[in-house]
N, C-alpha and C positions, 0 to 999 in steps of 0.2 A: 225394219224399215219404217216402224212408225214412232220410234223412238230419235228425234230431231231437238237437241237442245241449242243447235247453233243454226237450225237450219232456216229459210227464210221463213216468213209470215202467210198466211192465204193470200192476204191484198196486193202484197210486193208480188207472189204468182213467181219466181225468179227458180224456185226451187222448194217441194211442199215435204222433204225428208231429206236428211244426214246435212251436211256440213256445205254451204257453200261455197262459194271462191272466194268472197270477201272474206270472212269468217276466219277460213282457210288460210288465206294470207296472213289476217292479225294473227291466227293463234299462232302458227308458225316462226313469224316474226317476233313476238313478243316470248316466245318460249324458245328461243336461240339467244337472245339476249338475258333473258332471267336467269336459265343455267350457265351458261358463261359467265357473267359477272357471280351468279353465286358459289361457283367451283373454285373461284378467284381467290376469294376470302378466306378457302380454308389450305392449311398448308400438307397438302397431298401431293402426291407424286404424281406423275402423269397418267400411270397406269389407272391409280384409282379416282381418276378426275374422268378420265376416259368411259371407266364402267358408269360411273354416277351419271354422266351426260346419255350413255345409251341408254341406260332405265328411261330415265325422264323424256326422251326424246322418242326411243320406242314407246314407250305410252300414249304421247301426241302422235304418235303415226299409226297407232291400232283406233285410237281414236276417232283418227280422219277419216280411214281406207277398210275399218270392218264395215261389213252389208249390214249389221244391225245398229251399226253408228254411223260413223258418217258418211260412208258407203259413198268417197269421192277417189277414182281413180287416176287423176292427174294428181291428186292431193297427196293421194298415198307414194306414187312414183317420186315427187316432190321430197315427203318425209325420209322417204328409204335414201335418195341420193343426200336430203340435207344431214342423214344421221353418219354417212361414208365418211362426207365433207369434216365433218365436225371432230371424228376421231382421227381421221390425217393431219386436224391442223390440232387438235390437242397434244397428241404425239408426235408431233414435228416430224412429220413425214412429209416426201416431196408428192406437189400435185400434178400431174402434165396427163396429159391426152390419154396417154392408153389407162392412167388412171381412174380417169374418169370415166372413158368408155366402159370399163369394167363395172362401176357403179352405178351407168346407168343398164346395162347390161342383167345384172345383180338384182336391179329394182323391179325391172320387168318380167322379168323370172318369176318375181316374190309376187308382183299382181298377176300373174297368172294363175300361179299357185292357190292363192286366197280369193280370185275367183272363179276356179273349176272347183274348190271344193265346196263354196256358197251355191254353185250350179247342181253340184251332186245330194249334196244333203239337204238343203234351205228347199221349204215347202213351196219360198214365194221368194225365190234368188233373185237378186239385185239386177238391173240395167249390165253390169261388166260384167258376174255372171252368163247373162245371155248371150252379152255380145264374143266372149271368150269361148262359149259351146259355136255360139256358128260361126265364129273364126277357125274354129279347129274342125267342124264339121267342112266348110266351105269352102277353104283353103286360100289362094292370094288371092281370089276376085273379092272375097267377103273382107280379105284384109285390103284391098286399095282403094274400097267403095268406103271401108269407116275412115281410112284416110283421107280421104276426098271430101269426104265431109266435112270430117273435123276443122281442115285446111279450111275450108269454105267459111265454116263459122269463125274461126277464128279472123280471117281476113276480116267480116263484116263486122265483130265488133271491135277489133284495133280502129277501121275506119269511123266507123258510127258513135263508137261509146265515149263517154265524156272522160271516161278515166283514163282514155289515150292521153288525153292533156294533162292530166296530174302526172302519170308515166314518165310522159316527155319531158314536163319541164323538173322534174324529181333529178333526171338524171342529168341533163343542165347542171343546175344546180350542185350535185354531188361531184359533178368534173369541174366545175369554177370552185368549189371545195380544195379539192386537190389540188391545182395550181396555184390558189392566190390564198392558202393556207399551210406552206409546208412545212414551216417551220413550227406552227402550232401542233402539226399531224403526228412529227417526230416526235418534240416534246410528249403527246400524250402515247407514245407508241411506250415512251417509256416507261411513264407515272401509271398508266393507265392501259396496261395491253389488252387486258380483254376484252378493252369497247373495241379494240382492232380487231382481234379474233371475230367476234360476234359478228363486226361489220364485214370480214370477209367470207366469211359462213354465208350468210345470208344477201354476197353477191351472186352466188352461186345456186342458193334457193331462187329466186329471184329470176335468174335465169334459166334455171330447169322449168318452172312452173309457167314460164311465160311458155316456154317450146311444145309441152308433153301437155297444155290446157288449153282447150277450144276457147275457153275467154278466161285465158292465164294474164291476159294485162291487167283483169279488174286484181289480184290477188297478187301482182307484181308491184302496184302503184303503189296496193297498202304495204308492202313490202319495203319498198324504196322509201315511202313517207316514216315509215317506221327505222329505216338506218337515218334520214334527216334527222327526225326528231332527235334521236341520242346523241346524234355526232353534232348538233344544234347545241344540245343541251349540256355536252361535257366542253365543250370550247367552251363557252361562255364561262361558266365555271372556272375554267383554268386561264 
């Protein structure tokens, strides 16, 4: 728990261990984009483009969601569904609904897992830890009381927080993309698939971490800014 290389600062006060939302987001974002375009470059088959992306991408998710790292449990739900995402679309599998329910299904399984065993073993168990003992201890009232809160917080900084506006206008912006760009979209869907891939991974990051984080907008913005900046920066280019 005292081991925080991304976490925030004492002054900031935002978060004093493991990995926080922003953080969270950049790494996320910038590490679904680095192994994509780097899996790109070499001429492997799927399958083995598939494993190389799981190493890399579970690393970033033991990262985020261990108690003695970054001990962030919207972050880790986040990794486990971005890492689903990632091998359906590298394997050209189809994505619909019950797929996804299963993935997120999958993910929360797995933080459960990782923290009732931080609750059983860890001298000094993490925040999910505790709240996963008295979720299991206390049954749906101890589960509707952490949802009602969460809801709560989450409502108060969509409203409050300044990164609702980068949020909004990110996504603006990414749909006037899409329309009054589609012949450029296509063009690079061809030259350039994997900034497609990447950018579709990480619609879906994006939106898992906004739902399953009490202040998943701050780690959605960077997220969104982070698909701008690329899909900014390969137009241009081409």
């Amino acid at each position: 728990m005292l081991l925080s290389p991304l976490g925030s600062d004492a002054i900031a006060g935002g978060r004093y261990y493991g990995v926080g939302n922003d953080f969270m987001g950049i790494l996320l974002a910038s590490s679904v984009i680095f192994i994509t375009l780097l899996i790109d470059h070499f001429n492997f088959n799927k399958l083995i483009k598939a494993l190389i992306g799981f190493i890399y991408i579970g690393i970033v998710a033991i990262a985020i969601g261990h108690p003695n790292f970054g001990a962030n449990v919207g972050g880790l739900i986040t990794s486990l569904v971005t890492l689903g995402i990632f091998l359906l679309v590298i394997t050209k599998r189809k994505i619909n609904l019950k797929m996804l329910l299963v993935l997120g299904i999958i993910a929360i399984l797995g933080v459960v897992a990782v923290a009732e065993v931080d609750y059983l073993f860890s001298q000094n168990p993490s925040h999910a830890g505790k709240a996963i003992n008295s979720l299991l201890t206390g049954g749906f009232q101890v589960f509707f009381s952490i949802i009602r809160t969460k809801l709560g917080i989450l409502v108060n900084t969509v409203y409050n927080s300044n990164w609702s506006i980068v949020f909004i206008v990110a996504i603006i912006l990414l749909i006037i993309t899409r329309f009054k760009a589609q012949d450029r979209l296509a063009l690079l869907a061809v030259r350039q698939p994997s900034i497609i891939i990447s950018l579709r991974i990480l619609i879906f990051t994006g939106l898992t971490v906004f739902i399953v984080n009490d202040t998943g907008v701050i780690a959605a913005a960077f997220i969104l800014t982070y698909m701008l900046a690329c899909l900014g920066l390969t137009l241009n280019e081409n």
